[in-house]
C-alpha positions as CSV (number, residue, x, y, z in Angstrom):
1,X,7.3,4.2,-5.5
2,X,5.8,7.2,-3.2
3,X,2.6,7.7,-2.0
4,X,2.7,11.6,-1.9
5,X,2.4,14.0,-4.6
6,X,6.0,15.3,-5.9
7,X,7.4,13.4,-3.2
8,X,6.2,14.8,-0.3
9,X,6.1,13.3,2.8
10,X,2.8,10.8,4.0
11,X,4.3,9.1,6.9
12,X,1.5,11.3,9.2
13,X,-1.3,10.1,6.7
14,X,-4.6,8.6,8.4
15,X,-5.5,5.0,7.8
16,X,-8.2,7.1,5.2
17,X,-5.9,8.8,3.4
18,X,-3.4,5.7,2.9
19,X,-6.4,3.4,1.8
20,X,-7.2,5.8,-1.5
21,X,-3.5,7.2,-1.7
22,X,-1.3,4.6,-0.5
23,X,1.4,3.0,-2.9
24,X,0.4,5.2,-5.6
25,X,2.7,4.8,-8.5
26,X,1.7,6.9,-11.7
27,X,3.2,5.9,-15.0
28,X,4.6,8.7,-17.9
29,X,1.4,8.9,-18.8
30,X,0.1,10.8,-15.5
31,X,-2.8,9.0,-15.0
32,X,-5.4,10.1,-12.1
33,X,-6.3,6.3,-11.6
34,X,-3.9,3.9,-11.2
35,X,-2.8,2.2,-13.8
36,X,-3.7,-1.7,-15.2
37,X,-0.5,-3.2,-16.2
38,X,-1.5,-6.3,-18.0
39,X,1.6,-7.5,-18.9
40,X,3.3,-10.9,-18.1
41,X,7.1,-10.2,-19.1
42,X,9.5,-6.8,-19.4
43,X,12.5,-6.0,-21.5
44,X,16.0,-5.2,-21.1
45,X,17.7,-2.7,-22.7
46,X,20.9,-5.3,-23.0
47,X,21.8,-8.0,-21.4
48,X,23.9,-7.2,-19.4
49,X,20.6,-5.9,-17.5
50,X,18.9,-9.0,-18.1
51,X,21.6,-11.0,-16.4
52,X,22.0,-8.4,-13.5
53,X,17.4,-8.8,-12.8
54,X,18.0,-12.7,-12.3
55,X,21.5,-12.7,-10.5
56,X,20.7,-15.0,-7.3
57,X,20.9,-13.1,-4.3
58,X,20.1,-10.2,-5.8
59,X,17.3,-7.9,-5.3
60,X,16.1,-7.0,-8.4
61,X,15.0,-3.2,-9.1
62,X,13.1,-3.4,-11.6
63,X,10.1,-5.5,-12.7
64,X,11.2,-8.9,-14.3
65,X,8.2,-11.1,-15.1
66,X,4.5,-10.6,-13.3
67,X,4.4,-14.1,-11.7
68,X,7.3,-12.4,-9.5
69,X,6.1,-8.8,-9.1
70,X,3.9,-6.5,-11.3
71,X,3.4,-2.7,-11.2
72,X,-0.7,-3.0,-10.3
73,X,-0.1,-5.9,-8.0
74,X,3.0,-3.6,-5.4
75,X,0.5,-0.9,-5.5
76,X,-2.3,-2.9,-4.3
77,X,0.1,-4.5,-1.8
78,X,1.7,-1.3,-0.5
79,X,-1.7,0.0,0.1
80,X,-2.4,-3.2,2.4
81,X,0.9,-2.8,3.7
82,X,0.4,0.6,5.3
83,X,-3.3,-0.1,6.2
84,X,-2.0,-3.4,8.4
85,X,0.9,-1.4,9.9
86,X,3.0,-4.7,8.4
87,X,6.9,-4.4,7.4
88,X,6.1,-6.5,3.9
89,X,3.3,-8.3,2.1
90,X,2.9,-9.9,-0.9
91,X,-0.2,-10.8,-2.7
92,X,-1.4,-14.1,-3.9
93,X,-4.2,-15.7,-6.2
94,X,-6.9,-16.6,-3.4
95,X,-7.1,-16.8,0.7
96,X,-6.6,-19.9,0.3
97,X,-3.2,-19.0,-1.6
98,X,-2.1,-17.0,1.5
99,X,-2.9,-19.4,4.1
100,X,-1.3,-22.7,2.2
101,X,1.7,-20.6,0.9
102,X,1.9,-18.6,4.6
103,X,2.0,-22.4,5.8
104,X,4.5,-24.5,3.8
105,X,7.4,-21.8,2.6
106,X,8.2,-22.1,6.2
107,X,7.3,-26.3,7.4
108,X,9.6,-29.1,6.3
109,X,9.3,-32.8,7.5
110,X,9.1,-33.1,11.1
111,X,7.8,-30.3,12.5
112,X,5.0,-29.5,14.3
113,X,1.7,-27.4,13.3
114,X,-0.8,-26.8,16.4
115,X,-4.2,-24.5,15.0
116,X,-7.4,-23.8,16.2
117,X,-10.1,-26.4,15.3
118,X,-13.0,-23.8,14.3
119,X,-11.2,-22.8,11.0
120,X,-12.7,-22.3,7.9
121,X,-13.0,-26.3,6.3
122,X,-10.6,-25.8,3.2
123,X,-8.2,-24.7,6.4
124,X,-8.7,-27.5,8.2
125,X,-8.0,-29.7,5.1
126,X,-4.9,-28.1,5.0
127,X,-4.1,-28.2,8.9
128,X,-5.6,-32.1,9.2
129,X,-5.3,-33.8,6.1
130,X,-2.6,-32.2,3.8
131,X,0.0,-31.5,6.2
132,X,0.6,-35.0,7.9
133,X,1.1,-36.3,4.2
134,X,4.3,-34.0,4.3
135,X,5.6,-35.6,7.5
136,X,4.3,-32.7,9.6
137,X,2.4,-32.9,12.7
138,X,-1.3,-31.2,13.1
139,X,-2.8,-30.8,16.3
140,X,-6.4,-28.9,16.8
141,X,-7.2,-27.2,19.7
142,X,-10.7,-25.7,20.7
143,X,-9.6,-22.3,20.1
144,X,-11.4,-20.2,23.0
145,X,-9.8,-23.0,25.3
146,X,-6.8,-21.0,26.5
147,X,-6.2,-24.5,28.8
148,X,-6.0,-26.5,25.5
149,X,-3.7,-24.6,23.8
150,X,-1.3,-24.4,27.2
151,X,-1.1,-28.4,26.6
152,X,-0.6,-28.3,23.1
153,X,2.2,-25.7,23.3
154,X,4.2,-27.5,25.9
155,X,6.5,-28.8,23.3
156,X,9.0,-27.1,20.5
157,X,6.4,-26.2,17.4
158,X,7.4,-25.0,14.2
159,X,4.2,-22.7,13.3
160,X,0.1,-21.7,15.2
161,X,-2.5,-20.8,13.1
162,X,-5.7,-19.7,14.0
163,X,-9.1,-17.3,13.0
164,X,-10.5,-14.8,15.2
165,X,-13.2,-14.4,15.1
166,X,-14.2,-18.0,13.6
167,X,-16.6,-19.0,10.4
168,X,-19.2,-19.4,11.2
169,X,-19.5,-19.3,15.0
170,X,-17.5,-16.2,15.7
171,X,-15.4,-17.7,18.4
172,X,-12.8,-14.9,19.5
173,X,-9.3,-16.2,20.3
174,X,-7.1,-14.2,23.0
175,X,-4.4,-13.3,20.4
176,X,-1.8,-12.2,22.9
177,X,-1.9,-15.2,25.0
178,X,-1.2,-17.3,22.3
179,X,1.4,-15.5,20.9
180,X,3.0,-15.5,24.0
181,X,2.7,-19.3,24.7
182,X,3.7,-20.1,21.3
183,X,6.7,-17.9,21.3
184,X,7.8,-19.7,24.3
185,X,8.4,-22.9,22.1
186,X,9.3,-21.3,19.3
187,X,6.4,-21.0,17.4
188,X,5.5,-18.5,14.4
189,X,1.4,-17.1,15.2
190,X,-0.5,-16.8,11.8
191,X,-3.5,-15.2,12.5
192,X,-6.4,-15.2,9.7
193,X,-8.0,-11.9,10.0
194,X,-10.4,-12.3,7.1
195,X,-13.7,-11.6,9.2
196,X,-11.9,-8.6,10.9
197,X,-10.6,-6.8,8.1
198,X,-7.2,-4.6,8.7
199,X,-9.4,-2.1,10.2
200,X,-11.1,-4.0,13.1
201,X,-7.8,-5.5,14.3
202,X,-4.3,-5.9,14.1
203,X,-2.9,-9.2,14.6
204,X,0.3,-7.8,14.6
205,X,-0.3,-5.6,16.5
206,X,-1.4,-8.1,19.7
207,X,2.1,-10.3,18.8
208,X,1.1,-12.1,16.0
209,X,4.1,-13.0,13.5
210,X,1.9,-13.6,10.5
211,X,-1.3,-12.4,9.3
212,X,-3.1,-13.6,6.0
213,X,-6.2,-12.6,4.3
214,X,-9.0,-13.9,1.6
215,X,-8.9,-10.7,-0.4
216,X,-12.0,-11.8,-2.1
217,X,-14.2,-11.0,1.0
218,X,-14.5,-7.0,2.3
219,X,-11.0,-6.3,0.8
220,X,-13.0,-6.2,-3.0
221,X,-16.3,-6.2,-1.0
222,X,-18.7,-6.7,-4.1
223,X,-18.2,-9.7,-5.4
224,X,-16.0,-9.4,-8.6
225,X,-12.5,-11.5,-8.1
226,X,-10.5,-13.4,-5.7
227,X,-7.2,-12.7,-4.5
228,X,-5.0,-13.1,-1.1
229,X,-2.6,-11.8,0.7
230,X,0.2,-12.6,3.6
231,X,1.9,-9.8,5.4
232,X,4.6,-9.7,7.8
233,X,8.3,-9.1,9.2
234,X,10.2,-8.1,6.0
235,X,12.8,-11.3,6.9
236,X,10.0,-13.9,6.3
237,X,8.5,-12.3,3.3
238,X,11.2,-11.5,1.6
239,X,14.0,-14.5,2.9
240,X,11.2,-17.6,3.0
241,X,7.4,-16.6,1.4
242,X,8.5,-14.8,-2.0
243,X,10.7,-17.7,-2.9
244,X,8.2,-19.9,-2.3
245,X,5.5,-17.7,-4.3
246,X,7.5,-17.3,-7.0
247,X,8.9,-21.1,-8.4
248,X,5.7,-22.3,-6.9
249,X,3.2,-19.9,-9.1
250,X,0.1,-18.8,-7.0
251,X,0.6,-15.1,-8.5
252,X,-2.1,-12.8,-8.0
253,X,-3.6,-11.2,-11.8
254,X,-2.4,-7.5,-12.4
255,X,-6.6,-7.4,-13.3
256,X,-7.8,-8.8,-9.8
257,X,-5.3,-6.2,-8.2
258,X,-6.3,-3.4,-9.2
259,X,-9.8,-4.5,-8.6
260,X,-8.4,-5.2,-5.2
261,X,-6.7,-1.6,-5.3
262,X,-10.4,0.2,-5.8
263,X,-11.3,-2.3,-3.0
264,X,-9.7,-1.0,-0.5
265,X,-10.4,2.5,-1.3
266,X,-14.2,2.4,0.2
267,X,-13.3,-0.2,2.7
268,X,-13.6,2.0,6.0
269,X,-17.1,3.6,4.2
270,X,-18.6,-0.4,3.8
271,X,-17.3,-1.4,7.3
272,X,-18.8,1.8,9.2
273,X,-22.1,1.4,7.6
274,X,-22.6,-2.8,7.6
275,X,-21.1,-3.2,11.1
276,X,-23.5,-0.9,12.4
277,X,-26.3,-2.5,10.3
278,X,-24.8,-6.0,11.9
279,X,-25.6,-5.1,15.4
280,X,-28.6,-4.1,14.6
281,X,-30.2,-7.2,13.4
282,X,-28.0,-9.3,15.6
283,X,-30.0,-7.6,18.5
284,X,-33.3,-8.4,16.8
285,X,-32.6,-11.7,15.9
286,X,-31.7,-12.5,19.6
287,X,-35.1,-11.2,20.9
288,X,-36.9,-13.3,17.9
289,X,-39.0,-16.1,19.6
290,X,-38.1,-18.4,16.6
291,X,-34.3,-17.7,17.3
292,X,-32.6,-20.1,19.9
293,X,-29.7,-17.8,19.7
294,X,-27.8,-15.2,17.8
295,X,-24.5,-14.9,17.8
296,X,-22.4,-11.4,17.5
297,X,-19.0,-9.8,19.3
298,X,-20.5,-7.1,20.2
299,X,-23.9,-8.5,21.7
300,X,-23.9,-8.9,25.9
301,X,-24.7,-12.3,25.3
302,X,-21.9,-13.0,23.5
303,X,-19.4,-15.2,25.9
304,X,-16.5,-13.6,25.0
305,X,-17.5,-10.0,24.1
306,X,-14.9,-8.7,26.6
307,X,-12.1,-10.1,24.7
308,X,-13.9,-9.4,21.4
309,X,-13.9,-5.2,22.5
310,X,-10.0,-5.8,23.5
311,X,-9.2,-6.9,20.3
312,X,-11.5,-5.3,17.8
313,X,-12.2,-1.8,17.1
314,X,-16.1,-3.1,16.3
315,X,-18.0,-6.1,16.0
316,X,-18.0,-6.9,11.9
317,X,-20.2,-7.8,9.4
318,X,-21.0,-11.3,10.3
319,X,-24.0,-12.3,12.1
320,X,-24.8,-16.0,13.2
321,X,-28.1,-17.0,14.5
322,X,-29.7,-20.6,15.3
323,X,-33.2,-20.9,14.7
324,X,-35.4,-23.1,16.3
325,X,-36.3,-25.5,13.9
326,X,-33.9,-28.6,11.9
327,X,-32.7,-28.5,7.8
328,X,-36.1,-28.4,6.5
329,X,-37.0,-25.2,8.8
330,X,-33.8,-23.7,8.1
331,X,-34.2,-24.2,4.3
332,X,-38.0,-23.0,4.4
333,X,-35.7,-19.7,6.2
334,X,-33.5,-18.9,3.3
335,X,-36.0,-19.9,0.6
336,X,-38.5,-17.4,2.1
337,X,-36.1,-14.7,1.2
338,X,-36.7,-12.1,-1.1
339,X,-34.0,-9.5,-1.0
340,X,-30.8,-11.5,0.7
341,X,-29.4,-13.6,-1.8
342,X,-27.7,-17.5,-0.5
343,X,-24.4,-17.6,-1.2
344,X,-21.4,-19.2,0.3
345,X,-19.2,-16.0,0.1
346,X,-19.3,-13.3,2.4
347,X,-17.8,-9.4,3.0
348,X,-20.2,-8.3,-0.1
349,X,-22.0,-5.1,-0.5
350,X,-25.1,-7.3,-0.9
351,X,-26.2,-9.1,2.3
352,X,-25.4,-12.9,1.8
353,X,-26.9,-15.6,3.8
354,X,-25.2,-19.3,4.4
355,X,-26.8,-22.8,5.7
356,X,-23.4,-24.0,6.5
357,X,-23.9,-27.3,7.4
358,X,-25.3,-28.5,4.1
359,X,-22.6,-26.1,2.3
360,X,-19.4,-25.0,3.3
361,X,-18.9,-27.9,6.7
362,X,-20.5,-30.1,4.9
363,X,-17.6,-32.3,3.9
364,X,-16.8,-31.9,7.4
365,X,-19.4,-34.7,8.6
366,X,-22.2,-34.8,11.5
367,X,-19.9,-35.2,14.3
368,X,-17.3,-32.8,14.0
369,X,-20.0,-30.2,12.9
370,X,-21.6,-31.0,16.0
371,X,-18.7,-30.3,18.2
372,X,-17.9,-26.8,16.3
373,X,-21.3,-26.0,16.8
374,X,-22.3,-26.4,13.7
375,X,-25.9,-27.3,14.2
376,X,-28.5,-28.1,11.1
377,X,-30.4,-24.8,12.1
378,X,-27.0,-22.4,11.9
379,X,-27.1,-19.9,9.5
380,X,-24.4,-17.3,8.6
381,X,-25.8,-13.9,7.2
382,X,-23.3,-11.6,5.8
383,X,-24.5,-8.1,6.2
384,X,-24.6,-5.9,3.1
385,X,-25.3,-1.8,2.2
386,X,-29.2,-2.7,1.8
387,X,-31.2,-0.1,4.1
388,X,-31.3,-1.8,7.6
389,X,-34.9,-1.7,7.6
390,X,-35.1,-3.8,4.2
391,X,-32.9,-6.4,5.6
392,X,-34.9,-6.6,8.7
393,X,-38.4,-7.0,7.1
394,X,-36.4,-10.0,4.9
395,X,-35.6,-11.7,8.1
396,X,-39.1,-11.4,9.4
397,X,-40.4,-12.3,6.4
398,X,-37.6,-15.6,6.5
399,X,-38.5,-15.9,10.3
400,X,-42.6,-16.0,9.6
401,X,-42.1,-19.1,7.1
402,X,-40.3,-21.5,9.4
């Protein structure tokens, strides 16, 4: 597989280039697209080269079955690849995919897990409740808290896993301190970038060992399929995660790939235009006299918009505000709206708006909502490709009914 045309040389590519280019593999059939292979299994031309594709220990060279590898699926995740600057990836069904398969190829009974408490919830039911089933410890840690995570890091610990910035809050976590306290005991760092994208930072880049990704968000970036991905030192993807992936079956569809794959093409175009839509209405949501606060990396107010400008190349997509009001007010909000749809999801083309107590923390009860932050008069608005002005008179228009 080579990116450039009759084999030429794209190790100099730009990020831009790789992003429409990258991991291009054309089939006999010379096609300007790439190509969909929907195809589960592959054949042998004896079997002598069947038996040599599943000979343990050996790296096959060829495509042997599409819950292992697929045509459409490498491209997509060669084209990640060279946009994360990462030595291997390997795509999976959903984030969630990623971060549970990221998790266990590598924990056993025993160790230890410490993570950042602001996670997104199915996360933390991973980190809290499924892990100490296995025999695996889980402790939380107030992720902005660099004094915390000294404490909980004071011991030997098998693997750290954390989200910068946070859903929905937008905490920002120094990623280079952390690494370098969890290296100290041994630890792996896997960083979920979702809410930065590979283009707004580079986990790896600030030490981090692991980084994994909910595909479905800005990766696709218009709402049409899920997908995941973990990426990597070449030794853990290829010696512990792809085992793991492949008896354990969270493949990623050749379909949702190449979805994926047209994804990624227009991601710097999307970014570019919603972040700068983002700070926008983050600034005139903080100056709103119905808005207690408003929440954004790039905003002064902002408690960690130092570290945020360290660490990212821009602020995001993601907006949080708190209006002044409880459930009801929040609900009369989001109801009032005309043009940005409610929806859980977020990274869309179309601006999305979330009451995230009552949806996605809901399971996570009063108290511990409380402590993330999570008040009943949060909201999460993921900013789309609508005209600025549009979304702005929807806000107003939201803010004017509470």
């Amino acid at each position: 597989m080579a990116d450039g045309k009759d084999g030429a040389d794209s190790s100099a590519w730009r990020p831009r280039t790789h992003a429409v280019r990258g991991g291009l593999l054309r089939s006999q059939m010379h096609e300007t697209a790439e190509a969909l292979f929907l195809t589960s299994g592959y054949v042998y031309g004896s079997g002598a080269e069947a038996e040599r594709a599943f000979r343990p220990g050996v790296k096959a060279d060829r495509f042997v079955y599409s819950r292992y590898g697929n045509p459409t699926v490498s491209m997509f995740e060669e084209r990640l690849r060279l946009l994360e600057g990462a030595e291997a990836v390997r795509g999976t069904a959903s984030g969630m995919a990623a971060v549970f398969a990221a998790l266990m190829c590598q924990l056993k009974a025993g160790d230890r897990v410490v993570a950042s408490r602001a996670v997104f919830p199915s996360c933390t039911y991973v980190v809290a409740d499924l892990l100490p089933r296995y025999g695996i410890e889980a402790v939380q840690v107030d992720g902005a808290d660099l004094g915390q995570w000294e404490q909980a890091l004071d011991r030997p610990t098998r693997a750290v896993f954390l989200e910068t910035p946070s859903n929905p809050m937008l905490d920002i976590i120094d990623v280079r301190r952390v690494c370098s306290l969890a290296h100290t005991v041994g630890a792996r760092v896997i960083v979920d970038n979702v809410f930065a994208t590979p283009l707004l930072q580079k986990p790896l880049k600030l030490g981090a060992d692991i980084v994994v990704y909910s595909a479905t968000k800005h990766i696709d970036g218009q709402g049409r399929c899920l997908g995941g991905a973990v990426l990597g030192r070449s030794s853990f993807i290829e010696d512990e995660l792809s085992n793991f992936l492949r008896h354990t079956g969270p493949s990623l569809s050749p379909f949702n790939a190449w979805v994926l794959l047209k994804g990624l093409e227009t991601l710097d175009l999307r970014l570019a235009a919603q972040c700068k839509a983002a700070q926008a209405l983050a600034r005139f949501l903080e100056s709103h006299p119905y808005v207690k606060r408003a929440l954004y990396p790039e905003l002064p107010s902002h408690p960690q918009m130092a570290l945020a400008r360290e660490q990212m190349s821009a602020g995001g997509t993601m907006v949080t505000f708190e209006i002044k009001g409880d459930k009801a007010a929040a609900f009369r909000f989001i109801d009032a709206l005309r043009l940005i749809d409610i929806s859980n999801n977020l990274g869309d083309s179309k601006s999305l708006i979330c009451h995230p107590a009552s949806t996605i923390h809901q399971r996570l009860g009063a108290e511990q909502r409380q402590r993330l932050g999570v008040t009943d008069g949060v909201l999460r608005l993921s900013v789309g490709l609508e005209d600025e002005a549009d979304l702005r008179a929807d806000l107003e228009r939201g803010l004017a009914a509470i």
